[in-house]
C-alpha positions as CSV (number, residue, x, y, z in Angstrom):
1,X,-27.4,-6.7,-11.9
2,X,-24.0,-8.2,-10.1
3,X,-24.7,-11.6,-8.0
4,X,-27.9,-12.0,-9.9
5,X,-29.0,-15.5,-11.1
6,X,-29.1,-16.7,-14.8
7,X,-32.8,-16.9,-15.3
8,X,-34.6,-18.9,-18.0
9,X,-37.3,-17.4,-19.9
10,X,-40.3,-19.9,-20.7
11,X,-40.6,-22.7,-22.8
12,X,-42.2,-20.7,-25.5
13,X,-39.4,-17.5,-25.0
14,X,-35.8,-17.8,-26.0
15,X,-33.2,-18.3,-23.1
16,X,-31.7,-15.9,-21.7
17,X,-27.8,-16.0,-22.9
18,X,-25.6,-17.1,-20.4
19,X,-22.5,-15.1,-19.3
20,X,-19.4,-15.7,-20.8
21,X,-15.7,-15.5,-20.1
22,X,-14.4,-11.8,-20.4
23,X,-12.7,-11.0,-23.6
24,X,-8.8,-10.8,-23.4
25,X,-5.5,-10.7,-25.2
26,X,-5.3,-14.9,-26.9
27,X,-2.2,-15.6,-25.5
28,X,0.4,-18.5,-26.7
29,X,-0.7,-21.7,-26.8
30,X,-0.8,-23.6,-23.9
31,X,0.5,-20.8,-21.6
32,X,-1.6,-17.9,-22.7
33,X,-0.3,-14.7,-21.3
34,X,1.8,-15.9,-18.3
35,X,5.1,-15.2,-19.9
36,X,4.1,-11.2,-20.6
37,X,2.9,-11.4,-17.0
38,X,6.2,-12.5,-16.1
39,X,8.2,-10.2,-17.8
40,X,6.2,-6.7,-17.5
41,X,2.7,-7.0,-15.5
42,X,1.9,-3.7,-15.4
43,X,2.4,-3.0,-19.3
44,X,0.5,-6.2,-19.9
45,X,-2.3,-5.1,-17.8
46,X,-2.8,-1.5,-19.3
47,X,-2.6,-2.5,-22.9
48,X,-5.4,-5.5,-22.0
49,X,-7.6,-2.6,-20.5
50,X,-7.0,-0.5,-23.7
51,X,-7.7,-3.0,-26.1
52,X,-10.8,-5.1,-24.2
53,X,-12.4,-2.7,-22.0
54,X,-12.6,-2.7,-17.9
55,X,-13.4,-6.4,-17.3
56,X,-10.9,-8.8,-19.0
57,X,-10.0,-12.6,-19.2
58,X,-6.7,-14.1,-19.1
59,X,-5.5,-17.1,-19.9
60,X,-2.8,-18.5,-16.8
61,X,-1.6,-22.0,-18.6
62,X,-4.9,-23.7,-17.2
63,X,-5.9,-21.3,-14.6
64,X,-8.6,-18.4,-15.6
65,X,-7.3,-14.8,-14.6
66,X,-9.9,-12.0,-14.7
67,X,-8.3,-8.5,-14.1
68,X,-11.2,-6.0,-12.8
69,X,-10.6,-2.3,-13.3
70,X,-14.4,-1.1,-13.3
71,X,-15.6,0.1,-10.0
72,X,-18.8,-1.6,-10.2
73,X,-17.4,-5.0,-10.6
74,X,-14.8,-4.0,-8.3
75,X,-17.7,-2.9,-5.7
76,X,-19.5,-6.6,-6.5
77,X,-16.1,-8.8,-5.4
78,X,-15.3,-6.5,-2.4
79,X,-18.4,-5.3,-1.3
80,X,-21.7,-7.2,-1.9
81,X,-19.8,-10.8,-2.0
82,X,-17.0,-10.9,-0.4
83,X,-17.7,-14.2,1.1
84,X,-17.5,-15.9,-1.8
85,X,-13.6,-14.6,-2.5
86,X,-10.3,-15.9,-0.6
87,X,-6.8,-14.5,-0.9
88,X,-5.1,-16.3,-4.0
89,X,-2.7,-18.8,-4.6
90,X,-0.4,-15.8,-5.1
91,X,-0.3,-14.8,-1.5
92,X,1.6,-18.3,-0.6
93,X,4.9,-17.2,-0.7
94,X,3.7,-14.4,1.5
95,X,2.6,-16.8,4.1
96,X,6.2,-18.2,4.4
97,X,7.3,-14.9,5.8
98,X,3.8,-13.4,7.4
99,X,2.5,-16.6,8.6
100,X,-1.5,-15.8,9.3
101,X,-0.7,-11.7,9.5
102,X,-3.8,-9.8,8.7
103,X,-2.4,-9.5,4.9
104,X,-2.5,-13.2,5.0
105,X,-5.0,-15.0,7.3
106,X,-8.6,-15.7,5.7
107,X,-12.0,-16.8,7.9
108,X,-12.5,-16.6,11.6
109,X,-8.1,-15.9,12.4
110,X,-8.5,-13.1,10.5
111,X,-11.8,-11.8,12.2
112,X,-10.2,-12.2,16.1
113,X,-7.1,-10.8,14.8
114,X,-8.7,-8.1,12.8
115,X,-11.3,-7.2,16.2
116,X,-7.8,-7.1,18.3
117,X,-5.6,-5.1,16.4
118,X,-8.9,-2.0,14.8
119,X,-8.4,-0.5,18.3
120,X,-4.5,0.5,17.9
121,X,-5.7,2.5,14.4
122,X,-8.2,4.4,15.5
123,X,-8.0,7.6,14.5
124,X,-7.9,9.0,18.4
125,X,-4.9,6.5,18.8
126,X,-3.6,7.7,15.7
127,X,-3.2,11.2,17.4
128,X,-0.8,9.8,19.8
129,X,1.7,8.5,16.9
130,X,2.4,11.7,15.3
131,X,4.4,13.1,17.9
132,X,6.9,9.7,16.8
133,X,6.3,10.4,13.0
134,X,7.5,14.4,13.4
135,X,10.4,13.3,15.9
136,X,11.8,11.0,13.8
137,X,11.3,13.2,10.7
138,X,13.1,15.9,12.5
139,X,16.8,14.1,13.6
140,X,16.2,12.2,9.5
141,X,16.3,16.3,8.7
142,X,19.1,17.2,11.1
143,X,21.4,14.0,9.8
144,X,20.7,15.6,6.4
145,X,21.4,18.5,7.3
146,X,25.5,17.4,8.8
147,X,25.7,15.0,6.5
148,X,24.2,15.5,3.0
149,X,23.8,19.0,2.0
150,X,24.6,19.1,-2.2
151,X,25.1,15.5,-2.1
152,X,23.5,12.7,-3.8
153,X,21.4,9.9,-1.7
154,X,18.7,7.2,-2.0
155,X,15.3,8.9,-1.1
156,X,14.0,5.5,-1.6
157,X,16.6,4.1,1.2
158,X,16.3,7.1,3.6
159,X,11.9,6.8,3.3
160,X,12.6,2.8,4.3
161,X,15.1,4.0,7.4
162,X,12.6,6.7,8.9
163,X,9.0,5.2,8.3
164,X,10.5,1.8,10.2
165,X,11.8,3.7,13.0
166,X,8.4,5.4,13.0
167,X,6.5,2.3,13.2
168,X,8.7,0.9,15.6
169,X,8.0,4.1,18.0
170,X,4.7,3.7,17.4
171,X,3.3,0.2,17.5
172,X,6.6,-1.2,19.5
173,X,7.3,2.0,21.7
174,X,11.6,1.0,20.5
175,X,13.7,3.3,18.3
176,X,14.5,0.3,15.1
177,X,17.0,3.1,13.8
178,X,20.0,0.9,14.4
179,X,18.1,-2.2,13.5
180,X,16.9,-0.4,10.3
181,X,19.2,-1.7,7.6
182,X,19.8,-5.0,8.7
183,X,15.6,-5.4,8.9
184,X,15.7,-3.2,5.1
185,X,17.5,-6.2,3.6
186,X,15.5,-8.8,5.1
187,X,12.9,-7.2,4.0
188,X,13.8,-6.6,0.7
189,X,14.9,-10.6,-0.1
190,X,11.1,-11.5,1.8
191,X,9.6,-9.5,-0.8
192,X,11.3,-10.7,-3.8
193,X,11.5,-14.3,-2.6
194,X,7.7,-14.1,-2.3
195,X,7.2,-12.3,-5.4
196,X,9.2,-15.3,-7.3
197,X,7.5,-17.8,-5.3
198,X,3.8,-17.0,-6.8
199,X,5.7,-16.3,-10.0
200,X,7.4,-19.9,-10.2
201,X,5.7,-21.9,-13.1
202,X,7.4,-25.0,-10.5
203,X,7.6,-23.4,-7.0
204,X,10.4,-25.2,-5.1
205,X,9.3,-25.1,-1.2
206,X,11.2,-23.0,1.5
207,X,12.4,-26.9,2.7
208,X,14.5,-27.7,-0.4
209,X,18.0,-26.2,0.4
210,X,18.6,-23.7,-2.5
211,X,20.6,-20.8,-3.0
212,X,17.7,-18.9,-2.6
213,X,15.8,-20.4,0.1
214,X,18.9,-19.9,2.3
215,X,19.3,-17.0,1.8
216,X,15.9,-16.2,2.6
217,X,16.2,-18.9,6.0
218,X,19.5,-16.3,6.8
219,X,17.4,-12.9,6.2
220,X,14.1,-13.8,8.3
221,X,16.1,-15.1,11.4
222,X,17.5,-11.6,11.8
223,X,13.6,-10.3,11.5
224,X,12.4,-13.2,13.6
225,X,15.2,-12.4,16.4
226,X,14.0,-8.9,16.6
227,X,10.8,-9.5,16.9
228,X,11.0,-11.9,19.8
229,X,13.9,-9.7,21.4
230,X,11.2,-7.6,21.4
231,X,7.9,-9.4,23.3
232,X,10.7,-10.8,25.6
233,X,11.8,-7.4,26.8
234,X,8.0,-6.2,26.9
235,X,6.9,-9.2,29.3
236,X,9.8,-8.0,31.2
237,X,9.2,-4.8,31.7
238,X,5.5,-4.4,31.5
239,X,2.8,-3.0,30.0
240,X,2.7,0.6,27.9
241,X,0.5,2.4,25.3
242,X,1.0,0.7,21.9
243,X,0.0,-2.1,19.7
244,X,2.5,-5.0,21.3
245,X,0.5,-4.3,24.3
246,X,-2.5,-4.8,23.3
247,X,-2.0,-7.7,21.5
248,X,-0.3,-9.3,24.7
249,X,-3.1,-8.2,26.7
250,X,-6.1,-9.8,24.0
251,X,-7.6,-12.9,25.6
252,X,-9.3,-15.0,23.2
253,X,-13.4,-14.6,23.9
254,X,-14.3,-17.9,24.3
255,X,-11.8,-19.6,25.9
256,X,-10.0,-16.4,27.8
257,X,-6.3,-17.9,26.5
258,X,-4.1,-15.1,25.5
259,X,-2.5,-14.8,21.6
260,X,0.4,-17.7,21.1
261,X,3.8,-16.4,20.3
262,X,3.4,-17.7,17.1
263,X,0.5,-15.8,15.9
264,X,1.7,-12.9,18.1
265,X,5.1,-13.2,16.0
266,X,2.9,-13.1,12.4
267,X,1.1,-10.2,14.0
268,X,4.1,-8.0,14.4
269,X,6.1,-9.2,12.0
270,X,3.3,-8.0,9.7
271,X,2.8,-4.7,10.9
272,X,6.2,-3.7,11.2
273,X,6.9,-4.8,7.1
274,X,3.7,-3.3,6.1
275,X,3.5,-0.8,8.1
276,X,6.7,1.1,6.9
277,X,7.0,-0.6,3.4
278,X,4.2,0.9,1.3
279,X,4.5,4.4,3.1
280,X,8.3,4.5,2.1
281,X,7.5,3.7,-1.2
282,X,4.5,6.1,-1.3
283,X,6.8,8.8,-0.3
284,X,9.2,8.2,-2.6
285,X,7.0,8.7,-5.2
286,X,6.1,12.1,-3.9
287,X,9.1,13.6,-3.4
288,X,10.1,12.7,-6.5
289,X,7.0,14.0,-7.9
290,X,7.9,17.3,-6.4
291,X,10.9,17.6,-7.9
292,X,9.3,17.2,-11.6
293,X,6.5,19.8,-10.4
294,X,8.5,22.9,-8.4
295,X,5.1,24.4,-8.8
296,X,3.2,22.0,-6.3
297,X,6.6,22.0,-4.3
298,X,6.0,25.4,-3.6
299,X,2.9,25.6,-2.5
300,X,3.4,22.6,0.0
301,X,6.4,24.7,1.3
302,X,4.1,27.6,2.0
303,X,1.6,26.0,3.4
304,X,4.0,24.0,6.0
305,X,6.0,27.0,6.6
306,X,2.6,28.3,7.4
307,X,1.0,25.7,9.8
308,X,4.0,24.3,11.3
309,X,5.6,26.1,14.3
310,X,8.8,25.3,15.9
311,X,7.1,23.5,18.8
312,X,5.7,19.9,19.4
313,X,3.6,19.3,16.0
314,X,0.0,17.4,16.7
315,X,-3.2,15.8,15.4
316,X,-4.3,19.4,14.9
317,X,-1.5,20.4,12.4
318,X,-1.4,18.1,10.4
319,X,-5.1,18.1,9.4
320,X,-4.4,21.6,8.2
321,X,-1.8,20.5,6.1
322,X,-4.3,19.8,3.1
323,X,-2.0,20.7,-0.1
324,X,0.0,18.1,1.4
325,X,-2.3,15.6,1.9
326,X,-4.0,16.2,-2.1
327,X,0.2,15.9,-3.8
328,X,0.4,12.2,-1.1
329,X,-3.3,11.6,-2.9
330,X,-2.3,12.0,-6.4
331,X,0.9,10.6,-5.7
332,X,-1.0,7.0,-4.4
333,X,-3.6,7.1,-7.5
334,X,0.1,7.1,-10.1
335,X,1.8,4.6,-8.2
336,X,0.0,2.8,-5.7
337,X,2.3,0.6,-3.4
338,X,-0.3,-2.5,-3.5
339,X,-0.5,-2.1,-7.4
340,X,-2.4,-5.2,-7.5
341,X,-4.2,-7.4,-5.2
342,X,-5.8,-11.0,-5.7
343,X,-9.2,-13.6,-4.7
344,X,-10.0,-16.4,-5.9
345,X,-13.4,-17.2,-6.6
346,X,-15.0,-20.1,-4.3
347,X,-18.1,-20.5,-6.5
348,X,-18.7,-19.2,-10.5
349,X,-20.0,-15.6,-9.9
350,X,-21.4,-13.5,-12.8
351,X,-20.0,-9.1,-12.7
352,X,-22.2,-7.3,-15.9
353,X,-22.6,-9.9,-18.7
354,X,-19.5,-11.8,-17.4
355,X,-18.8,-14.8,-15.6
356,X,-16.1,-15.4,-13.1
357,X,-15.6,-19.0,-13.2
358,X,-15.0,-21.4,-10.0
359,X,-11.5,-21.1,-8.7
360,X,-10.8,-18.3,-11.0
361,X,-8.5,-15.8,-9.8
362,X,-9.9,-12.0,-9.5
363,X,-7.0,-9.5,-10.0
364,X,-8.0,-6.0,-8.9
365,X,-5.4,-3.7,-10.0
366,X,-5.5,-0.1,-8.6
367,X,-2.3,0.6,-10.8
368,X,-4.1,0.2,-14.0
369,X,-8.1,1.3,-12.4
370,X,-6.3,4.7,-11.4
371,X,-5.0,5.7,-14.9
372,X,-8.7,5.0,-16.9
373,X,-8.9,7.8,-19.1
374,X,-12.7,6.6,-18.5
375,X,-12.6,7.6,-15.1
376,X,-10.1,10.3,-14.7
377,X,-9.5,13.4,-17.3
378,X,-5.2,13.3,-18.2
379,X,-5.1,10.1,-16.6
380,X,-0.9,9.9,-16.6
381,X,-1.0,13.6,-15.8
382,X,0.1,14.8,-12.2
383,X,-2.8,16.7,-10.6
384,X,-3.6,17.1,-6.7
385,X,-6.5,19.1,-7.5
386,X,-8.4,15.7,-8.3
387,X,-8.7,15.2,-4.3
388,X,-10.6,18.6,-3.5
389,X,-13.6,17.3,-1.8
390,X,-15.3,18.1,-4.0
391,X,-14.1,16.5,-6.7
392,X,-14.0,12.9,-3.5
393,X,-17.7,13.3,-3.8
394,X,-18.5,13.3,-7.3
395,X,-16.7,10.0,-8.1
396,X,-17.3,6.2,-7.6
397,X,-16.3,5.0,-4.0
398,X,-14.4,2.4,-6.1
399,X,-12.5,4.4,-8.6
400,X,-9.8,5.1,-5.8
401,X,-9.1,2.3,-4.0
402,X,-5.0,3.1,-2.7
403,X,-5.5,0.8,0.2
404,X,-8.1,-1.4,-0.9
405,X,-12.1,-1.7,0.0
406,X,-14.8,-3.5,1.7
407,X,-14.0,-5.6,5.0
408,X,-10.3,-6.4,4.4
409,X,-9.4,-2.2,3.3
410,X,-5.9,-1.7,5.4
411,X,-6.3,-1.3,8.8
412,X,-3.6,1.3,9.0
413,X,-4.8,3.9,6.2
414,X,-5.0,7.0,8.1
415,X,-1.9,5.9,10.2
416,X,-0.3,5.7,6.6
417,X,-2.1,8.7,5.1
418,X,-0.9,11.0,8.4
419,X,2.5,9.6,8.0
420,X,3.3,10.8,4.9
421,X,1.1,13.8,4.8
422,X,3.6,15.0,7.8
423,X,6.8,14.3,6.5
424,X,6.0,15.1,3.1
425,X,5.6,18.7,4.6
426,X,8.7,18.9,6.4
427,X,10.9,17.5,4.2
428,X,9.7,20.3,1.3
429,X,10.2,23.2,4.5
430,X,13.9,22.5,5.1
431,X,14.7,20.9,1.8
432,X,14.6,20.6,-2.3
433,X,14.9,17.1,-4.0
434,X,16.4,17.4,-7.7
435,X,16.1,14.3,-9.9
436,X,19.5,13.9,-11.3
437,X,19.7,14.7,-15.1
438,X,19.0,11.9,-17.3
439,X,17.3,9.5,-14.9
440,X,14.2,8.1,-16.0
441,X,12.0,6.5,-13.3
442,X,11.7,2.9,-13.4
443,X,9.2,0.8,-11.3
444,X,9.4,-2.5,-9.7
445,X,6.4,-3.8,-9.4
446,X,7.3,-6.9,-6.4
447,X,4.4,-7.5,-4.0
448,X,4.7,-3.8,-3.7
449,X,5.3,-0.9,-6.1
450,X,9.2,0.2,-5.8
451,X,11.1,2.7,-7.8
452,X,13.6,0.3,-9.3
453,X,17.1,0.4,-8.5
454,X,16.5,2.8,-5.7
455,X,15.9,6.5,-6.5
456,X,19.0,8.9,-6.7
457,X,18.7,13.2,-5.6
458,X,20.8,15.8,-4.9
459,X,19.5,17.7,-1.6
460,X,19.3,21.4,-1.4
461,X,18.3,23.4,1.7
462,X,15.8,25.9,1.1
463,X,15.7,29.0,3.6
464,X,12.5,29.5,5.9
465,X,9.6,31.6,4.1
466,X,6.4,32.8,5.1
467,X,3.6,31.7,2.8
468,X,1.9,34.5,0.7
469,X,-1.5,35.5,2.0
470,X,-2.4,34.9,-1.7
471,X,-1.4,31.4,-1.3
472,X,-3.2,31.3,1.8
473,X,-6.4,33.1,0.5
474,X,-5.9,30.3,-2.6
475,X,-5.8,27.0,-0.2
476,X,-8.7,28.5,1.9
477,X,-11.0,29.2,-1.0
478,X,-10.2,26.1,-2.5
479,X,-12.8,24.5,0.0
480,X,-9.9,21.7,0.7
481,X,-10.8,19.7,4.0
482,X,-8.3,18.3,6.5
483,X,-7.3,14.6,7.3
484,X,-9.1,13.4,9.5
């Protein structure tokens, strides 16, 4: 059983054998298996779990690396002891740009901040927000519409544009559209500056004037200027109904002092990358999905054309949009944006007959969990029927894990999971994505899951249909629930 102690049997028994390190790929000398990690983590991650099962050991140069993709195990580290794991040494470059963000911050900053920001993501408040996310998805439709009909265009640029005006709407109550490219490419050198940083055999801090690190200086001042533009103008004008509110408003418990503008500035700047990165990417995926399977297309089509009126869309459509919501849940099992996350063990822990040494790092990687041909029949196959309720319920809690598990699972799930549930819908009412001929999909797997290089379409309008009562009949007896 996980967590339990080694026990001795007595003097006159044979002992008990103690765990041992996971089994893994050998490595190179010396370095082990950092240079493959380097060049193509994902492939090095699937053929490890192919070849040495569900829990395997790495060698790092000296560091231990233990890549989890059993639910059980997965359920032991985030579940039944967490306190014994931290974020990684991988997460430092992070902490340049987030400072101590949720993503970021470990111990009691991360409780208070956590305790602050849960109520802004509940799922009443999340009600409020879609009225933003179908606004904004509507003028992104109409500029299409003027500007792009039979032309080609990054889906992957246009996802980043709308879901950071959306999160601006909602947690910032300001329209980011004209701040969204600028903020895009800030983002986008963060992430990959970071990314290098933890990959950096010999990181070189941001202090040390390189090429790099200036350009990374130039890129966060824009994000940092916005961001404090942005509480200035709030103090000044007063209080309204989003996050940047509440966090002015939070007084610390014990000694009544409200947030500092430094924490306040991690905060934000946090929720405003997060918050619109991995749902762009997520959506990205999906539509391109869509265009390899007209089939599913279709029936999202219907069903949207169905549920969604010409009026104000709310809380109460979007729940019914359930074909929607299974093609965004299939979509996040093939390419989840967090592909892999890290802890570092502050003790030697034991998962099965393994052991976890001290200051090992734990990599859980929902990339390579969510294609185990153990767990899921077809695993590289495309099929939304594996999120029927249904089917939920007869799986391990931990065998889907798209935004993580246990005390530190993302605070904005369901503000992600609406998000692109509704504009998944409404982009396949008014429109049809075709992958250009030849064009494989590459990914880029940074601190988030990209499609490399951007992803190229043609648009094509589609007319206005009314969904066959077959297809109705279909999603009904399917016994699909809503979001929510």
């Amino acid at each position: 059983m996980f967590g339990a102690n080694v026990r001795f049997a007595s003097h006159f028994l044979p002992e008990v054998a103690l765990p041992s390190f996971p089994p893994g790929p050998p490595g190179l000398p010396v370095v082990g298996s950092v240079f493959n990690a380097l060049h193509d983590p994902l492939a090095l991650f699937m053929s490890a779990t192919r070849q040495h099962g569900d829990i395997v050991g790495f060698r790092m140069l000296h560091l231990d690396y233990v890549l989890l993709t059993n639910p059980d195990a997965i359920r032991h580290v985030l579940v039944e002891n967490p306190k014994n794991y931290e974020k990684s040494r991988n997460y430092a470059g992070l902490r340049v740009i987030l400072g101590q963000g949720l993503v970021t911050s470990e111990g009691e900053v991360w409780r208070r901040q956590r305790k602050l920001a849960q109520p802004a993501f509940h799922r009443e408040r999340i009600a409020s927000f879609v009225r933003a996310m179908s606004e904004c998805t509507d003028d992104m439709l109409g500029r299409w519409a003027r500007e792009n009909e039979g032309g080609v265009f990054d889906v992957h640029a246009e996802m980043m544009r709308l879901t950071f005006r959306v999160v601006g709407r909602a947690l910032l109550s300001r329209d980011l559209d004209g701040d969204a490219k600028a903020i895009g490419r800030a983002l986008t050198v963060g992430l990959r500056w970071a990314n290098d940083y933890a990959e950096s055999l010999v990181p070189i801090p941001l202090s040390v004037p390189t090429l790099r690190n200036l350009q990374l200086k130039r890129e966060m001042k824009k994000f940092d200027a916005l961001i404090h533009k942005t509480i200035d103008e709030r103090r000044h004008e007063g209080p309204k109904d989003d996050l940047l509110s509440m966090l002015l408003d939070a007084r610390d418990e014990e000694t009544g002092e409200p947030m500092s503008d430094s924490l306040l500035r991690d905060e934000l700047i946090t929720m405003v990358s997060a918050g619109h990165e991995t749902t762009a990417n997520a959506l990205s995926f999906a539509l391109y999905m869509l265009s390899k399977y007209p089939e599913w297309a279709r029936r999202v089509r219907d069903e949207a054309d169905e549920v969604l009126g010409d009026g104000p869309v709310g809380m109460d459509s979007v729940k019914k949009l359930v074909t929607a919501q299974m093609v965004v849940e299939e979509t996040l099992r093939l390419y989840p944006p967090v592909w892999v996350f890290e802890r570092r063990a502050l003790a030697a822990d034991r998962v099965g007959e393994f052991e976890i040494p001290k200051d090992a790092t734990v990599g859980i990687a929902p990339f390579a969990l969510h294609r185990s041909p153990e767990i899921w029949p077809n695993p590289e196959g495309f099929d939304p029927t594996r999120f029927t309720p249904q089917a939920k319920e007869a799986r391990h809690k931990h065998a889907y894990i798209p935004f993580g598990g246990g005390p530190r699972t993302c605070i904005g799930n369901v503000f992600a999971l609406t998000e692109a549930t509704l504009v998944l819908a409404m982009i396949a009412r008014k429109f049809r994505l075709e992958v250009l001929p030849g064009h494989e999909l590459a990914l880029d797997p940074l601190v988030t899951l990209r499609p490399k290089g951007g992803l190229p379409m043609k648009l094509r309008a589609v007319g206005a249909r009314q969904a066959p009562a077959s297809s109705r009949r279909s999603a009904a007896s399917a016994g699909v629930t809503p979001l929510g």
